[in-house]
DONUVO-588847 format. One record per residue (C-alpha): residue in three letters; x, y negated, z. Coordinates in steps of 0.05 Angstrom, whole numbers, plus 5000, padded with zeros to 4 digits. Example, Ala and Ser with C-alpha at 12.3 -4.5 7.8 and 13.67 -1.06 7.14 Angstrom:
REM DONUVO-588847
res ALA; px 5246; py 5090; pz 5156 $
res SER; px 5273; py 5021; pz 5143 $
END
This chain:
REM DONUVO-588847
res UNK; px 7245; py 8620; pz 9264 $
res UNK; px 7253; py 8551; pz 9239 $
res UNK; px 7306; py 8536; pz 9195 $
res UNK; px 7347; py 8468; pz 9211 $
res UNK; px 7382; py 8421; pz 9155 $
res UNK; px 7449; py 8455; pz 9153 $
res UNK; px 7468; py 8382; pz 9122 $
res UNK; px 7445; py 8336; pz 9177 $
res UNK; px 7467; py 8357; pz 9244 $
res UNK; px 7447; py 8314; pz 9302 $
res UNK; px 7514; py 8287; pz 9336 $
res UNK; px 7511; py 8267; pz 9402 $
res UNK; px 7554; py 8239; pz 9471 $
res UNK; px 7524; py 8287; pz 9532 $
res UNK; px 7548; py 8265; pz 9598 $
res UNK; px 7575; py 8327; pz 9638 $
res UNK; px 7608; py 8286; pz 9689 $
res UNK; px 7625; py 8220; pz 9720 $
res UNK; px 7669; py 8187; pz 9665 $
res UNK; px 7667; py 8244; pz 9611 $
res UNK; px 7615; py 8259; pz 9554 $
res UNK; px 7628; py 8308; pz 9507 $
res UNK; px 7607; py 8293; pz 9434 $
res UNK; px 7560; py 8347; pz 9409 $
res UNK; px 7547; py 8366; pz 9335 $
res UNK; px 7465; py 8397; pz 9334 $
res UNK; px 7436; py 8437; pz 9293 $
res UNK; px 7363; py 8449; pz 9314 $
res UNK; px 7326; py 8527; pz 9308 $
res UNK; px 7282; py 8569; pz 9344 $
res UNK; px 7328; py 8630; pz 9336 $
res UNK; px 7383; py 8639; pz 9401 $
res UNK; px 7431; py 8588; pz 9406 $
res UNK; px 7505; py 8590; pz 9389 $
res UNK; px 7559; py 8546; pz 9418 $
res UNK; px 7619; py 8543; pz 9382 $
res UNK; px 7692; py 8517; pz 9411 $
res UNK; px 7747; py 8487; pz 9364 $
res UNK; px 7824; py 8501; pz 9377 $
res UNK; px 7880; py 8465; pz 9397 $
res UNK; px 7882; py 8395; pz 9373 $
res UNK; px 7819; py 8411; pz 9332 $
res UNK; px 7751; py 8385; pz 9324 $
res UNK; px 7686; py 8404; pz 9327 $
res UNK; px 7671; py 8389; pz 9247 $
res UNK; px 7712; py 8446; pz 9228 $
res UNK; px 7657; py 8493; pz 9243 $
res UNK; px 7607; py 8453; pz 9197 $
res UNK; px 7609; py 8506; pz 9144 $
res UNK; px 7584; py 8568; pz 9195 $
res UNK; px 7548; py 8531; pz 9238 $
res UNK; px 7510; py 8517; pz 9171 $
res UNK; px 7500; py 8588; pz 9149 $
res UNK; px 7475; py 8605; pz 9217 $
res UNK; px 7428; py 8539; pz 9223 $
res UNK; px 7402; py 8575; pz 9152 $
res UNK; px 7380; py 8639; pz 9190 $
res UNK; px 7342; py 8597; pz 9241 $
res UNK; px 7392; py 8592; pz 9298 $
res UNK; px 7407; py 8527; pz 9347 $
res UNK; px 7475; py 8508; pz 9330 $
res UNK; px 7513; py 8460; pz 9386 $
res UNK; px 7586; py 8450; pz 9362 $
res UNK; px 7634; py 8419; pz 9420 $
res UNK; px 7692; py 8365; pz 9414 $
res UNK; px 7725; py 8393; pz 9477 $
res UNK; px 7763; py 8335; pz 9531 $
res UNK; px 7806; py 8300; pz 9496 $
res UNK; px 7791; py 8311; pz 9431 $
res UNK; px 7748; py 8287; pz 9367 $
res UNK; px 7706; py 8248; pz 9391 $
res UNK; px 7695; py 8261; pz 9464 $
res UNK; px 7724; py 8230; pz 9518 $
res UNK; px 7798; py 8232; pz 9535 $
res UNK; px 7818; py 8228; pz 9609 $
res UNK; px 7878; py 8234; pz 9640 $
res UNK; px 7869; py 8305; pz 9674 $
res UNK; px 7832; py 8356; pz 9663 $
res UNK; px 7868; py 8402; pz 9611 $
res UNK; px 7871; py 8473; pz 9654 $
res UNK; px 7824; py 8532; pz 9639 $
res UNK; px 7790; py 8526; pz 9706 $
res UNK; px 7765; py 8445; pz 9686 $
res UNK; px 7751; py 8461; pz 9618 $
res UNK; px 7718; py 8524; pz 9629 $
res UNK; px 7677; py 8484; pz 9677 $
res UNK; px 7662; py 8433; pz 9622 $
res UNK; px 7635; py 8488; pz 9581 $
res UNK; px 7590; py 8511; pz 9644 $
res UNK; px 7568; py 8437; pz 9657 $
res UNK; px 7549; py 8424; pz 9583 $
res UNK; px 7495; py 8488; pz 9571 $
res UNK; px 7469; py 8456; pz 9641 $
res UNK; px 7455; py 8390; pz 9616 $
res UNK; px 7434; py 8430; pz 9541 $
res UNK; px 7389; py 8477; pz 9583 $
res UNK; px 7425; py 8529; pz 9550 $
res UNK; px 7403; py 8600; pz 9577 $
res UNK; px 7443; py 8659; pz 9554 $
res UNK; px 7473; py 8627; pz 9488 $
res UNK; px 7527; py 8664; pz 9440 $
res UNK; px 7597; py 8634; pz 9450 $
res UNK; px 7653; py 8624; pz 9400 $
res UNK; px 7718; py 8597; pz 9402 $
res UNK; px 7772; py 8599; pz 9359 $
res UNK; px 7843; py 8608; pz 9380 $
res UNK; px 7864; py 8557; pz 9443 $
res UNK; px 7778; py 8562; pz 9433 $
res UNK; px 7781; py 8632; pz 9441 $
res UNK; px 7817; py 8643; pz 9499 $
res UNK; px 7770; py 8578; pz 9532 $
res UNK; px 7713; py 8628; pz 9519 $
res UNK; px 7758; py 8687; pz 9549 $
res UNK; px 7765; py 8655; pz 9609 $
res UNK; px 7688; py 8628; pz 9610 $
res UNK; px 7669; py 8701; pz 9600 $
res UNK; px 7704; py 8717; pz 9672 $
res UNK; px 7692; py 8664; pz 9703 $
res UNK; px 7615; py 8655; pz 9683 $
res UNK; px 7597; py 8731; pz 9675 $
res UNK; px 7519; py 8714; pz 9670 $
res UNK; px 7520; py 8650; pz 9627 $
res UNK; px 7531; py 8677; pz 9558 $
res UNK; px 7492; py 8734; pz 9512 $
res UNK; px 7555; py 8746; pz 9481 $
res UNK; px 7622; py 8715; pz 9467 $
res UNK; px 7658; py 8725; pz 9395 $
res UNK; px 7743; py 8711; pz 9399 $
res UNK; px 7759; py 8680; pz 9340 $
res UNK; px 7837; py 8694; pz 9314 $
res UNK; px 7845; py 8671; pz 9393 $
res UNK; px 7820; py 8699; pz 9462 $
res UNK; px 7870; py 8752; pz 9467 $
res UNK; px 7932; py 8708; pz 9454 $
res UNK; px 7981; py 8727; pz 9508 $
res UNK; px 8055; py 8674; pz 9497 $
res UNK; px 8083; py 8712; pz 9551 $
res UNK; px 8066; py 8782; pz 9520 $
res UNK; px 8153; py 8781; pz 9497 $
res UNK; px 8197; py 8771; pz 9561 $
res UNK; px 8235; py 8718; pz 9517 $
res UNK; px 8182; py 8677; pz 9513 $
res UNK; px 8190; py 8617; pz 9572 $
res UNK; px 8164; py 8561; pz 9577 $
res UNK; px 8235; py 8524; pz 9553 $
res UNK; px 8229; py 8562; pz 9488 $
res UNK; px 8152; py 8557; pz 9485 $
res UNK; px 8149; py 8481; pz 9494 $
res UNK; px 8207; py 8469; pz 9441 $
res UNK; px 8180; py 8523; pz 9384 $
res UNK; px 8104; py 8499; pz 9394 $
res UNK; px 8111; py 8423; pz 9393 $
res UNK; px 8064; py 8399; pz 9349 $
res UNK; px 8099; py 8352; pz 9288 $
res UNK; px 8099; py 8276; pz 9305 $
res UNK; px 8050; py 8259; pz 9241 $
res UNK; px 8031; py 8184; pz 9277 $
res UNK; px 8037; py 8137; pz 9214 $
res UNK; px 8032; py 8193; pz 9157 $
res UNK; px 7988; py 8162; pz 9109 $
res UNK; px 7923; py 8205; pz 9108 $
res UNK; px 7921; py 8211; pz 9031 $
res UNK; px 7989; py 8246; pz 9040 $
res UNK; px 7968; py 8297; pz 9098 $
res UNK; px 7899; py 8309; pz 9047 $
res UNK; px 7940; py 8336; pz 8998 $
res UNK; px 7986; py 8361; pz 9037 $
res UNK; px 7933; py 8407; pz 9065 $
res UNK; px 7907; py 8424; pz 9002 $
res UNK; px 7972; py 8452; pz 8973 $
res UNK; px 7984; py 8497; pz 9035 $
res UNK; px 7908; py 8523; pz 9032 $
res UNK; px 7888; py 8513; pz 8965 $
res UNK; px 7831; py 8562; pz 8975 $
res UNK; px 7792; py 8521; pz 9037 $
res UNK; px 7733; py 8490; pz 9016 $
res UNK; px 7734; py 8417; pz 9003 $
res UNK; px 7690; py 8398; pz 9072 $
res UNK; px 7745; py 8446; pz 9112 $
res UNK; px 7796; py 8399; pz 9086 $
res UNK; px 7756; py 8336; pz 9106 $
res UNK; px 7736; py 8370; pz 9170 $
res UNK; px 7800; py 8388; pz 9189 $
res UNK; px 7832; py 8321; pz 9175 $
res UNK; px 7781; py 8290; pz 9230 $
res UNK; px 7830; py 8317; pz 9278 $
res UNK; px 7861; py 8249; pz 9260 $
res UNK; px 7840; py 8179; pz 9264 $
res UNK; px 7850; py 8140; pz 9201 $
res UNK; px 7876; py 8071; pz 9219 $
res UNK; px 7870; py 8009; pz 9180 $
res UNK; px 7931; py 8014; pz 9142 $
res UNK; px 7909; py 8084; pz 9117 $
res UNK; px 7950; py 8124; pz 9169 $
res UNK; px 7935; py 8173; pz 9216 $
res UNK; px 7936; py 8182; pz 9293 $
res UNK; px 7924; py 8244; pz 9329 $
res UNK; px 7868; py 8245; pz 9369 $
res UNK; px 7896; py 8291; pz 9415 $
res UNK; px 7951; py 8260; pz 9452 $
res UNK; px 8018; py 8286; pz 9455 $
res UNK; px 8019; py 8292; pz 9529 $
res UNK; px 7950; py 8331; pz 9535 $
res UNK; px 7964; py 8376; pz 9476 $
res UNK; px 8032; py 8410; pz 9512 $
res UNK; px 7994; py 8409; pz 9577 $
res UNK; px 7940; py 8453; pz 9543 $
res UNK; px 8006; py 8496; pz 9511 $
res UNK; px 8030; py 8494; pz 9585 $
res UNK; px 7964; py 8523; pz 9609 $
res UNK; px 7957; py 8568; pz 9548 $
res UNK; px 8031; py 8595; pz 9569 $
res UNK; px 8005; py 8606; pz 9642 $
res UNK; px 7944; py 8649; pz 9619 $
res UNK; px 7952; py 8723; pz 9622 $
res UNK; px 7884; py 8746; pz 9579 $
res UNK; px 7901; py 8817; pz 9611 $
res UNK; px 7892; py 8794; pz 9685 $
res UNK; px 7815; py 8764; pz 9652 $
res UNK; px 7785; py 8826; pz 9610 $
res UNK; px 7767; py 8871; pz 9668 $
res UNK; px 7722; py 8804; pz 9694 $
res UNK; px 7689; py 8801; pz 9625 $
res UNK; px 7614; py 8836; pz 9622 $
res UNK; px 7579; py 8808; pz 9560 $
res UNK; px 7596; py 8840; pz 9494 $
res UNK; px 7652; py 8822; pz 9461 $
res UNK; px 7660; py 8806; pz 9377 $
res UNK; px 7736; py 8789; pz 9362 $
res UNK; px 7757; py 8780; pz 9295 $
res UNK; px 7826; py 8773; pz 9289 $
res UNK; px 7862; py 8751; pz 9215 $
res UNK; px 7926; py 8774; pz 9192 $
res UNK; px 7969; py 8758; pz 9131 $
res UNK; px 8018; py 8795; pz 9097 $
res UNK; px 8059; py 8732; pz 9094 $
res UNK; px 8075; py 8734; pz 9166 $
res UNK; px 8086; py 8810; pz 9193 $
res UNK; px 8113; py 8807; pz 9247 $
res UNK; px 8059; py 8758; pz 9282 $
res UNK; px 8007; py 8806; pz 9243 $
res UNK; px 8040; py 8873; pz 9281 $
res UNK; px 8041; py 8826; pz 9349 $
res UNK; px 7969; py 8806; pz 9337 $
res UNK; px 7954; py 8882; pz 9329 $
res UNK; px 7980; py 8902; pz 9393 $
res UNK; px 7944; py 8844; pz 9431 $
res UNK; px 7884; py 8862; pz 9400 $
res UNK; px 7882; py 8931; pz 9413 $
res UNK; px 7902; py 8919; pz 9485 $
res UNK; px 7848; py 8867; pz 9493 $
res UNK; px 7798; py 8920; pz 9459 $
res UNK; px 7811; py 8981; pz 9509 $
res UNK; px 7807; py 8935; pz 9568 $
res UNK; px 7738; py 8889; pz 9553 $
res UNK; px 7677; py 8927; pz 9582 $
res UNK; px 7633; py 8914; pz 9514 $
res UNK; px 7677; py 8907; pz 9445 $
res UNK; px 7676; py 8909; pz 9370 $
res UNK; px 7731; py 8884; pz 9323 $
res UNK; px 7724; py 8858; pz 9253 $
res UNK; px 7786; py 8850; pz 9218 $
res UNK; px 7802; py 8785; pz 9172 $
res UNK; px 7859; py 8813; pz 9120 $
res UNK; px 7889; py 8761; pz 9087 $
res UNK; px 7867; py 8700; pz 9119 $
res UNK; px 7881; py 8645; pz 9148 $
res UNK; px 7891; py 8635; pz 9224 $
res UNK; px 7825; py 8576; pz 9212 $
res UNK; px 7781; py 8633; pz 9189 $
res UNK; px 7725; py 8585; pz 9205 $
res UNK; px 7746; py 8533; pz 9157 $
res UNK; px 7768; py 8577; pz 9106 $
res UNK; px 7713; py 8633; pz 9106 $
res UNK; px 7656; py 8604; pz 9139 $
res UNK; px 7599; py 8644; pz 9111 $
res UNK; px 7643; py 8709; pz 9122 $
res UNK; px 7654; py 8694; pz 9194 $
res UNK; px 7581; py 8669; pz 9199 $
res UNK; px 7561; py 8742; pz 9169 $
res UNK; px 7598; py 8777; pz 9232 $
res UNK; px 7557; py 8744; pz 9280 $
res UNK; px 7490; py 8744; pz 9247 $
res UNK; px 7503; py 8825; pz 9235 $
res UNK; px 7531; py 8828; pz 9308 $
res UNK; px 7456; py 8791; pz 9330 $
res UNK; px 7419; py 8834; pz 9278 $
res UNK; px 7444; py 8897; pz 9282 $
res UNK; px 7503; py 8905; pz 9322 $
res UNK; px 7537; py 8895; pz 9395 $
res UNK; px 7502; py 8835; pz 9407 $
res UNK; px 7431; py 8862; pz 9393 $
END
């Protein structure tokens, strides 16, 4: 296989559909392609640091700004797991994409979950990244009305980005520098030194909406390629650790194909904080493993 330049990805705008390219971060390789899938008002860059590691082992790397965020376009509509899903199918059609790897990473994840039944024959395997098994409705007192208050995003519009830099690197003071960086390009950096969202308010609680509507359970029976989830759980948050258990197990006895690798201790961005780890349970899932 033919290693890329883990530092010099090829970005590019690939029209999927009248009035919407998606903005594509490419590493080339002659080893089987992996897509990867940000989360929730996330961007593509934050997967620099394992799509590096696995552009070191040879592999084609594509890493995807979904709709309406990063750098991709933004329309109106569109923000359902049925359209996005769709995106996703479009996209390895205009890549010529046969049988890639798919990863997403929580809202990411559960886009992949939902690819995986919808699209049975398009992927070689999928990998659920701290995501694809999150269930909102899995506690009865979980509505929408509670949901949409207790998930609203912080109104950071106008927070100067030197602020929000530090910021991040006080609450994560183990991320690698380029995590930090990547993860602030979820934010344009006006003039003045402020930041905007690049995910609008409006399309990031319609996502939440359609995130709330899922039910992964109702998806795992349609799901036939083999399954890597790696879940991470922190001893600073418990109870979310024991809830994350119990989805995870439940998502692990119903997929067809399944293997779970534990994060302990880590942070719900594995990818940004331990790239090369999280890189590791892929290339060992490809090498030796469920995916071989």
């Amino acid at each position: 296989m033919t290693a890329a330049d883990p530092q010099f990805p090829i970005e590019n705008r690939i029209t999927i559909r009248p009035g919407l390219a998606l903005n594509v971060r490419h590493w080339p390789g002659d080893g089987p392609p992996f897509v990867l899938l940000h989360g929730l008002a996330s961007n593509a860059r934050t997967w620099d640091g394992v799509a590096q590691t696995l552009a070191q082992a040879g592999h084609a790397v594509y890493a995807v700004d979904q709709r309406g965020h990063g750098r991709s376009d933004k329309p109106d509509t569109g923000y359902d797991f049925a359209t996005v899903t769709e995106d996703l199918a479009l996209l390895l059609d205009a890549l010529a994409l046969d049988a890639p790897f798919v990863a997403g990473q929580s809202w990411g994840g559960n886009v992949v979950l939902a690819f995986g039944a919808a699209y049975p024959n398009r992927a070689r395997g999928l990998c659920f990244v701290d995501g694809g098994f999150l269930d909102l409705q899995e506690r009865p007192e979980n509505t929408w009305a509670r949901i949409s208050v207790d998930l609203r995003p912080p109104n950071l519009l106008g927070t100067p980005a030197e602020s929000l830099r530090q910021r991040m690197r006080t609450y994560h003071p183990d991320w690698p520098d380029a995590g930090i960086e990547a993860t602030l390009n979820n934010f344009e950096i006006l003039a003045d030194g402020t930041i905007r969202p690049r995910l609008t308010m409006e399309r990031h609680m319609e996502i939440l909406r359609a995130l709330w509507e899922q039910r992964p359970c109702d998806l795992y029976g349609k799901v036939t390629a083999p399954v890597v989830i790696c879940p991470a759980t922190s001893s600073s948050s418990p109870e979310w650790s024991e809830r994350k258990r119990v989805q995870v197990a439940a998502a692990a006895e119903s997929l067809a194909r399944v293997t779970v690798h534990w994060f302990e201790e880590t942070d719900h961005d594995i990818h940004v904080q331990k790239p090369g780890a999280l890189a590791g349970v892929m290339l060992d899932a490809l090498g030796n493993g469920i995916w071989r």
